[in-house]
C-alpha positions as CSV (number, residue, x, y, z in Angstrom):
1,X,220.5,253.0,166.6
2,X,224.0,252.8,167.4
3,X,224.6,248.8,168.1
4,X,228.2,247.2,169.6
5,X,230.5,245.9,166.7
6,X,229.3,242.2,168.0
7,X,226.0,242.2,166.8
8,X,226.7,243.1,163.6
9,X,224.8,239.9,162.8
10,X,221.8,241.0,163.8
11,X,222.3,244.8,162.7
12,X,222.3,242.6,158.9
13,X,219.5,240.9,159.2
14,X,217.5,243.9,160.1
15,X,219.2,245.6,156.9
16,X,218.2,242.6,154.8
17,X,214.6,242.7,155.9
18,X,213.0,244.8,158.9
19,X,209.4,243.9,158.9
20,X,210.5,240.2,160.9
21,X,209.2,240.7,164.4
22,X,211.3,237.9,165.8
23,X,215.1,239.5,164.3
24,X,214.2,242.6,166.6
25,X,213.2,240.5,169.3
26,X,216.7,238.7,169.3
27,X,218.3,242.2,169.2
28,X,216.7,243.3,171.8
29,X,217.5,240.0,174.2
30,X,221.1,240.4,173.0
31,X,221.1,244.3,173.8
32,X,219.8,243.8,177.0
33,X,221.8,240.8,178.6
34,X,224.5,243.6,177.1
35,X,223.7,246.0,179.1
36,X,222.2,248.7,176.4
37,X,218.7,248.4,178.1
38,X,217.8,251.8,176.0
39,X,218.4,250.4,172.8
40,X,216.6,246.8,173.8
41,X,213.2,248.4,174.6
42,X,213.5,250.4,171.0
43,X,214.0,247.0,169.3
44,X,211.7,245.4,171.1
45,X,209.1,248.2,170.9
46,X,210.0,247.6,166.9
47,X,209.1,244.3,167.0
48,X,206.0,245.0,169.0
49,X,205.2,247.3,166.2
50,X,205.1,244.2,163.6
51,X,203.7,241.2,166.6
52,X,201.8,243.2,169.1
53,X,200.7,239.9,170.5
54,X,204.3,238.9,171.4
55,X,204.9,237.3,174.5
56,X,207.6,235.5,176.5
57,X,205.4,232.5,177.3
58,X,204.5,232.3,173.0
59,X,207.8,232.5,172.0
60,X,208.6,229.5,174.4
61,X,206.3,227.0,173.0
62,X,208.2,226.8,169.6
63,X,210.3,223.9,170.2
64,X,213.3,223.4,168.2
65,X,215.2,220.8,169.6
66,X,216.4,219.4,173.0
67,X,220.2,219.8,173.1
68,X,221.1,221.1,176.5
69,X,223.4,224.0,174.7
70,X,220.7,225.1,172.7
71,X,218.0,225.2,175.6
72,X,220.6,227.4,177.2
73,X,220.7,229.8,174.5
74,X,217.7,229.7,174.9
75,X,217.3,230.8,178.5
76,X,219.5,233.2,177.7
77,X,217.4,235.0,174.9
78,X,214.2,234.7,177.6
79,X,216.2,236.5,180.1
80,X,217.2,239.0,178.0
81,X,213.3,239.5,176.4
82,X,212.3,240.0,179.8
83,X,215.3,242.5,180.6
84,X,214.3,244.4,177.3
85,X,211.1,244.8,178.6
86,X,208.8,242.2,176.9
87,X,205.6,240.8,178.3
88,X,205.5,237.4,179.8
């Protein structure tokens, strides 16, 4: 999978360890509010692989704080599940 420089981030995490469901899920939010909509529905359908019982609405109810920048990040990485093609 051929990833923009930018995400190099995420492309080492995934090196470091691949079997976490949630570090392809990221990729594939980030991918997708990208534009690479191919490449986010193959990391997503990788993390699908290790969480088949992902979904949107799950992934919501882990709270991790209230700061209004980090609930935007937030909304952010929903959007971009839903774009790469994750269930609600």
């Amino acid at each position: 999978m051929t990833m923009p420089k930018r995400l190099s981030g995420f492309r080492l995490g995934l090196e470091a360890n691949r079997n976490v469901s949630v570090a392809h899920f990221h990729l594939a939010a980030a991918l997708a509010r990208l534009g690479e909509l191919d490449q986010a529905r193959a990391a997503a359908q990788a993390g699908l692989a290790f969480d088949p019982t992902f979904t949107i609405r799950r992934f919501r109810t882990i709270h991790m704080g209230d700061d209004p920048a980090f609930l935007a990040g937030r909304k952010r990485i929903y959007e971009g599940l839903r774009l790469a093609g994750l269930p609600e």
